[in-house]
Backbone bond lengths (Angstrom), bond angles and torsions (degrees), N, CA, C in turn:
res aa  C-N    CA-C-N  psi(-1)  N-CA   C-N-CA  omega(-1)  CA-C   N-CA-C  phi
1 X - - - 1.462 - - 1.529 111.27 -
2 X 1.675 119.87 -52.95 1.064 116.28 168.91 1.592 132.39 -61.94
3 X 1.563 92.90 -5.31 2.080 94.07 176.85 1.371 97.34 -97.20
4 X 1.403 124.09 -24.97 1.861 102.87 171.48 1.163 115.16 -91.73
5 X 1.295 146.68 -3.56 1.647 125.62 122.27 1.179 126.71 -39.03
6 X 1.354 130.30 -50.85 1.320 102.14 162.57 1.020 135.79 -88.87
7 X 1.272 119.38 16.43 1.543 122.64 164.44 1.032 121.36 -79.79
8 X 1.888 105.41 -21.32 2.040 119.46 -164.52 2.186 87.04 -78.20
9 X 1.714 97.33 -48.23 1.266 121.73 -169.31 1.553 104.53 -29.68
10 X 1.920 110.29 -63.07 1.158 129.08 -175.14 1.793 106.89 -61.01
11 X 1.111 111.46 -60.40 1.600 113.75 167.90 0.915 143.54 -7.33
12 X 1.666 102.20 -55.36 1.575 124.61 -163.58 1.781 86.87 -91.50
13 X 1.330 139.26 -7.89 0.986 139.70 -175.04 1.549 116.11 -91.26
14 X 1.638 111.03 1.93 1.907 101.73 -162.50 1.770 79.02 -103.86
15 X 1.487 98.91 158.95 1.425 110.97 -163.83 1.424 106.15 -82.48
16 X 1.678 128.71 -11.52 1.562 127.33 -176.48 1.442 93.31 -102.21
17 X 1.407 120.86 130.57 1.496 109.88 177.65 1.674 115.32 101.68
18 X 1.285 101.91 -71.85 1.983 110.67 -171.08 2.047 101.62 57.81
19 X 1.287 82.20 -129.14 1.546 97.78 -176.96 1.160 103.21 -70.09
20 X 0.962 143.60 19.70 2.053 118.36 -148.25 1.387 89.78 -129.06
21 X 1.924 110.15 -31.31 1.436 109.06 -177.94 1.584 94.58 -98.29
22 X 1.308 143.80 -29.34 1.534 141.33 -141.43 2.116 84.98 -91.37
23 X 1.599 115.29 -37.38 1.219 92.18 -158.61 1.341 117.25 -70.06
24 X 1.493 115.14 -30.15 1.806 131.11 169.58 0.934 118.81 -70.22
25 X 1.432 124.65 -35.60 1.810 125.67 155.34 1.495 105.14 -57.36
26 X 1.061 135.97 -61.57 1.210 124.28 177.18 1.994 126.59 -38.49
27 X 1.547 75.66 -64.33 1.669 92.74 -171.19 1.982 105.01 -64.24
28 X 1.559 127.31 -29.81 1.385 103.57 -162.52 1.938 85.94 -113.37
29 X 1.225 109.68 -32.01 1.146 108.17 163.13 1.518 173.11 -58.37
30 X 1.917 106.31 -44.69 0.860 117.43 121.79 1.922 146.98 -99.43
31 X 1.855 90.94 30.09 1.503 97.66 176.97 1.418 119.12 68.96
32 X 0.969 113.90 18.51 1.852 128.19 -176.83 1.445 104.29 -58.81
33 X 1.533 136.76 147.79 1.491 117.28 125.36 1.159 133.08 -37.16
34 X 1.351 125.84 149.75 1.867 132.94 178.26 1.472 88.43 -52.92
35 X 1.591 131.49 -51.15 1.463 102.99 -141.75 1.700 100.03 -97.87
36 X 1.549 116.43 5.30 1.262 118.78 168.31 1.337 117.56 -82.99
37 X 1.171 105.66 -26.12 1.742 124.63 176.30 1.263 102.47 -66.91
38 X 1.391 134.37 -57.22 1.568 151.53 -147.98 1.842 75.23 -87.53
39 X 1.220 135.95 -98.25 1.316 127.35 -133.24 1.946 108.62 -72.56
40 X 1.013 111.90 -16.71 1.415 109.63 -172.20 1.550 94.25 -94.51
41 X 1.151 136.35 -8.90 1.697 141.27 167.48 1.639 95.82 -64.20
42 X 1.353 88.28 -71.08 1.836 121.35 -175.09 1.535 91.34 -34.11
43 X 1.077 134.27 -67.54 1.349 145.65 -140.34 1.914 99.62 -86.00
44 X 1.008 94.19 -45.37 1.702 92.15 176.21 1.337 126.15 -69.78
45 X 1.443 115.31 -40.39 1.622 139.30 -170.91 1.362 101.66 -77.65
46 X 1.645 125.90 -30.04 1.563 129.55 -172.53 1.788 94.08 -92.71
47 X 1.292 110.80 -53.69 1.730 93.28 161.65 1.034 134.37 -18.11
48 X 1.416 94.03 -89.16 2.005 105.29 174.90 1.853 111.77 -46.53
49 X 1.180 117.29 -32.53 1.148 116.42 170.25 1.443 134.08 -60.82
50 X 1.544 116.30 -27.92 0.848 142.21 178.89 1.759 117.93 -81.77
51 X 1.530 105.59 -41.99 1.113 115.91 168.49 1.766 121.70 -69.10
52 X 1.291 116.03 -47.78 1.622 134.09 174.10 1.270 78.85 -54.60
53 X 1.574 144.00 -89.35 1.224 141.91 -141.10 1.679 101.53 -22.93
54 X 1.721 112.38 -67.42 1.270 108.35 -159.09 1.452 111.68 -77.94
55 X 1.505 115.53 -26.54 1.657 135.45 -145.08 1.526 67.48 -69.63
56 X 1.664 121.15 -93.64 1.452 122.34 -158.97 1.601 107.59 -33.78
57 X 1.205 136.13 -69.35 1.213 124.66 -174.24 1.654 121.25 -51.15
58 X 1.498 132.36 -25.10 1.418 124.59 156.04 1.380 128.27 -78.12
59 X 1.303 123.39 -6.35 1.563 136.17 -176.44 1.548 87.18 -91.48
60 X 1.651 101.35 -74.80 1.317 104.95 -164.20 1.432 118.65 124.92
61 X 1.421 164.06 100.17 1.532 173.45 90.13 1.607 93.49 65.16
62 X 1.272 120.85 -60.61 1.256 128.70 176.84 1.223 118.05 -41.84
63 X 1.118 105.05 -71.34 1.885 130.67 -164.17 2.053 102.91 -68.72
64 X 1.347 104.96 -34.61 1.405 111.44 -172.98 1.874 102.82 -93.23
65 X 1.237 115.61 -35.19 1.851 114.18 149.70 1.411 101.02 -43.25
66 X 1.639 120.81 -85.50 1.277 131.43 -171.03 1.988 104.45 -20.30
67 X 1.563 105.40 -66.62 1.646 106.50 179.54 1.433 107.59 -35.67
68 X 1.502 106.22 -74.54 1.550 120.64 -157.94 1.623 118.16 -52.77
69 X 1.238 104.58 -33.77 1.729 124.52 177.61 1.553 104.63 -57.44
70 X 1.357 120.45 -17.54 1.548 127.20 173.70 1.307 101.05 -86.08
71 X 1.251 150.45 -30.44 1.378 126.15 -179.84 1.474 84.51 -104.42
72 X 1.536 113.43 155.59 1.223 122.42 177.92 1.679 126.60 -79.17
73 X 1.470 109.85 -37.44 1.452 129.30 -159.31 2.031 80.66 -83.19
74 X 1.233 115.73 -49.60 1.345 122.47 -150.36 1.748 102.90 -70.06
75 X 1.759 105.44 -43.63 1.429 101.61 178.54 1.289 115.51 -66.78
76 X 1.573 125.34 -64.01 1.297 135.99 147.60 1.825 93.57 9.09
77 X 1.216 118.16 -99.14 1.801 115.66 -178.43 1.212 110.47 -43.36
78 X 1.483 127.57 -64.09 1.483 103.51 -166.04 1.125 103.02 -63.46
79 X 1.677 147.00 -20.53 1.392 148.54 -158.23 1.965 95.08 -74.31
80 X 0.788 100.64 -36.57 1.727 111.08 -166.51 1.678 111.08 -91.45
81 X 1.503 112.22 -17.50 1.318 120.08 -168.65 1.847 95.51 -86.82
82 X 1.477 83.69 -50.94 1.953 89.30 -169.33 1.769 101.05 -72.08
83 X 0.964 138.32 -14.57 1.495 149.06 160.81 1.006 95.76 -47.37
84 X 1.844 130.67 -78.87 1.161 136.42 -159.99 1.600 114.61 -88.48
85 X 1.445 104.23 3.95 1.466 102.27 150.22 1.408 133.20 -86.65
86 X 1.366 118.02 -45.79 1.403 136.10 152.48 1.521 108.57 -37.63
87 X 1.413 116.15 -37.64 1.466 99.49 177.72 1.494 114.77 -72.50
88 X 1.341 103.77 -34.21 1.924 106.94 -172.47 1.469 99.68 -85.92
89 X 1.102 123.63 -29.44 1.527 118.23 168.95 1.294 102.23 -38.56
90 X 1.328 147.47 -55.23 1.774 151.88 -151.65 1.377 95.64 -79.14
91 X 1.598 136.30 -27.21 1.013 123.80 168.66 1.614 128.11 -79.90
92 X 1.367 103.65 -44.19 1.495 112.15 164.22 1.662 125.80 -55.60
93 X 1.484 113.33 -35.96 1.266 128.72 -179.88 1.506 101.98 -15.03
94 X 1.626 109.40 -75.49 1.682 110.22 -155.40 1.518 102.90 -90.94
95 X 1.534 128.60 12.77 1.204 128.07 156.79 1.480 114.06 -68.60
96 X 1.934 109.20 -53.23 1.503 99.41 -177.83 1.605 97.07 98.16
97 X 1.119 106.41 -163.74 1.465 124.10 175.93 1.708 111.27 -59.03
98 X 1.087 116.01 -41.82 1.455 131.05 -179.25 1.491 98.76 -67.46
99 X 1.196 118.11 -47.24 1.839 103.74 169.59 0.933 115.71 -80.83
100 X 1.755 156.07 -6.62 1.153 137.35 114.22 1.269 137.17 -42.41
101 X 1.274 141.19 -20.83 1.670 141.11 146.29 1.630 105.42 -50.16
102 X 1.465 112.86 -57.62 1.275 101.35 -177.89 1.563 132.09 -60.82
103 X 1.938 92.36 -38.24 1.824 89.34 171.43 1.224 112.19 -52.99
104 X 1.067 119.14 -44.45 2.234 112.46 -162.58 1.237 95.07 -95.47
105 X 2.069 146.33 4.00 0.632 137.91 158.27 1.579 116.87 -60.03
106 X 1.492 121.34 -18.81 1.389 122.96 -161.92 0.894 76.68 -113.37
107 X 1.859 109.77 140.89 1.495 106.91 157.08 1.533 107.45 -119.86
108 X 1.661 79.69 112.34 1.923 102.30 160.92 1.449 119.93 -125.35
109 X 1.072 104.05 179.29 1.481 100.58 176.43 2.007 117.18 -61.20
110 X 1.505 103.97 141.13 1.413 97.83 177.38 1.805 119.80 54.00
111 X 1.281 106.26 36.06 1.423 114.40 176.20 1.919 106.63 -143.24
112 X 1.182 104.98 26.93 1.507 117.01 163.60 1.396 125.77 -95.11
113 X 1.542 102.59 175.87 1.522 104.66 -178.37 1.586 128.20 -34.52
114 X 1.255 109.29 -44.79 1.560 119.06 -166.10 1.786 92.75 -69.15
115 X 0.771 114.92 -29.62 1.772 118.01 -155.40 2.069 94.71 -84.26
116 X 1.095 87.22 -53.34 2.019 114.55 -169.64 2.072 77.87 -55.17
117 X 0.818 123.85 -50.59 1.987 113.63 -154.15 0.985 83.89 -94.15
118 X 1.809 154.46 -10.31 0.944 134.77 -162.86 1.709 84.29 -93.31
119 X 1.456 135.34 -17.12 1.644 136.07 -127.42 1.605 71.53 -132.23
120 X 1.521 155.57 -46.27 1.090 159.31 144.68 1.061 106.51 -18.40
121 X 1.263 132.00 -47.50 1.529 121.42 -163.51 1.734 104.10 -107.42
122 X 1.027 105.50 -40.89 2.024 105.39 162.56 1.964 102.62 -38.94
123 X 1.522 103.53 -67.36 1.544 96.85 -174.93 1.716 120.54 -58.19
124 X 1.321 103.40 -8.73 1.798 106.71 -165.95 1.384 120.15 69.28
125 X 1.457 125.23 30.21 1.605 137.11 177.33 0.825 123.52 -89.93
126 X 1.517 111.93 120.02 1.374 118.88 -165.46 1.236 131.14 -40.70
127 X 1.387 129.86 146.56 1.803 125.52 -140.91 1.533 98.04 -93.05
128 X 1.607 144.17 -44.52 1.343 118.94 -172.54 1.578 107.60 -80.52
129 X 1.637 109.26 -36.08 1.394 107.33 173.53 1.733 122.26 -43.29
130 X 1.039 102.58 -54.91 1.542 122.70 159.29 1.957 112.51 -28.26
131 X 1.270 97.10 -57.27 1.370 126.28 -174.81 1.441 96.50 -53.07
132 X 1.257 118.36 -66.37 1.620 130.78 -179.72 1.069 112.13 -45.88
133 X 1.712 124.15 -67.37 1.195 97.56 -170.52 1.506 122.92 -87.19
134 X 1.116 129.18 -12.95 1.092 132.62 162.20 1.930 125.89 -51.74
135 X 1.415 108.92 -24.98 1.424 124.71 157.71 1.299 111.39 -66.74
136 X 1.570 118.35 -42.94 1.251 123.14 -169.17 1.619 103.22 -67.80
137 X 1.360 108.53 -56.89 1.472 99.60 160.94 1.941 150.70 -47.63
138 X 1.443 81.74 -19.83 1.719 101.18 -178.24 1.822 82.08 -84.72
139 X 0.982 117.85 -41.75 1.923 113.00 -172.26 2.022 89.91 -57.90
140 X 0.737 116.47 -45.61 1.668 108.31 -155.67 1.750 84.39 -80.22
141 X 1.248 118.92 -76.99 1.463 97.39 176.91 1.182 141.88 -26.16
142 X 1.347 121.81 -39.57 1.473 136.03 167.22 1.300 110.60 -46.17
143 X 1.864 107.68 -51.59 1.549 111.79 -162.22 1.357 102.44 -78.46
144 X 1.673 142.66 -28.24 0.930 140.91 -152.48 2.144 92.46 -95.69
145 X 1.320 111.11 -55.95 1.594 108.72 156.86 1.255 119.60 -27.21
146 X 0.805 138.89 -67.90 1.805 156.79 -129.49 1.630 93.01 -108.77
147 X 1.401 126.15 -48.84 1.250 120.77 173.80 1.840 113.56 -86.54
148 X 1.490 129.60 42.34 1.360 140.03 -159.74 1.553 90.48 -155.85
149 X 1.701 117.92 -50.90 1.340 102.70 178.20 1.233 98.95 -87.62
150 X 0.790 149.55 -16.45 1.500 126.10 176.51 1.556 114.35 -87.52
151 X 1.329 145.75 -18.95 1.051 165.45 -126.56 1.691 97.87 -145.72
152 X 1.386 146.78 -58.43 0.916 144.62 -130.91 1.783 106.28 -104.08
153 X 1.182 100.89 -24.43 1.933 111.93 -175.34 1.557 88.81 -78.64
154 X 1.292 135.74 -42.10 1.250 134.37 170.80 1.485 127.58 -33.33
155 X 1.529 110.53 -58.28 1.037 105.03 167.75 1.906 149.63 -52.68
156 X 1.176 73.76 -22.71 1.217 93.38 153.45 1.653 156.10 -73.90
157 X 1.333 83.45 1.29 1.505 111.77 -155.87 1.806 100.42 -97.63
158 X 1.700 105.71 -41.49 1.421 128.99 164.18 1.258 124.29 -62.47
């Protein structure tokens, strides 16, 4: 029991997916409770979030392009990720922090934590504030996830 918490823990931490894939892997997969699924997602995905927050801003966008641009397959992605961050950055701009809760509030593809701090640091917004609402958003994603897998195999059933 205690190794698929931290496996859900680790999960909610890989940058394709986050919570959105760790909470249904958890919950139909490794047989979790909903609310063990929901907080050990929660808990991993706000980690890594927390960490990128500062890591990217002391390295630097530049210097961590510069790395990735040496392997080919690897720059290629981050080359296309920070593209399509810069683009949603122009939408969030005059939201502020409040349009970052909402981006990682929805869960779709490429609108999670890793993406939201990458769009944090394009605008220059301050890094724990940043932190906040962007947690606040991984909380609404979680609840809207977690209440879809549990809720959604049902329908089907009718």
């Amino acid at each position: 029991m205690i190794k698929d918490k931290i496996y859900t823990f680790f999960m909610g931490m890989f940058p394709i997916g986050e919570l959105r894939t760790s909470i249904p892997l958890a919950y139909h997969g490794l047989g979790l409770d909903w609310f063990n699924s929901y907080i050990f997602s929660l808990m991993g995905n706000s980690l890594v979030a927390l960490i990128l927050i500062y890591l990217i801003r002391f390295i630097g966008t530049n210097n961590i392009k510069f790395f990735f641009d040496k392997i080919p397959l690897i720059g290629y992605i981050f080359s296309k990720w920070e593209k399509s961050s810069i683009e949603k950055s122009k939408y969030i701009e005059k939201w502020s922090y409040l349009g970052l809760m909402l981006f990682v509030g929805i869960p779709l593809p490429i609108t999670g934590a890793w993406t939201a701090v990458l769009i944090s640091v394009f605008l220059k917004l301050k890094p724990f504030k940043s932190y906040i609402f962007i947690s606040y958003g991984l909380i609404i994603s979680g609840l809207i996830v977690t209440y879809f897998t549990i809720f959604l195999p049902n329908i089907f059933v009718y």
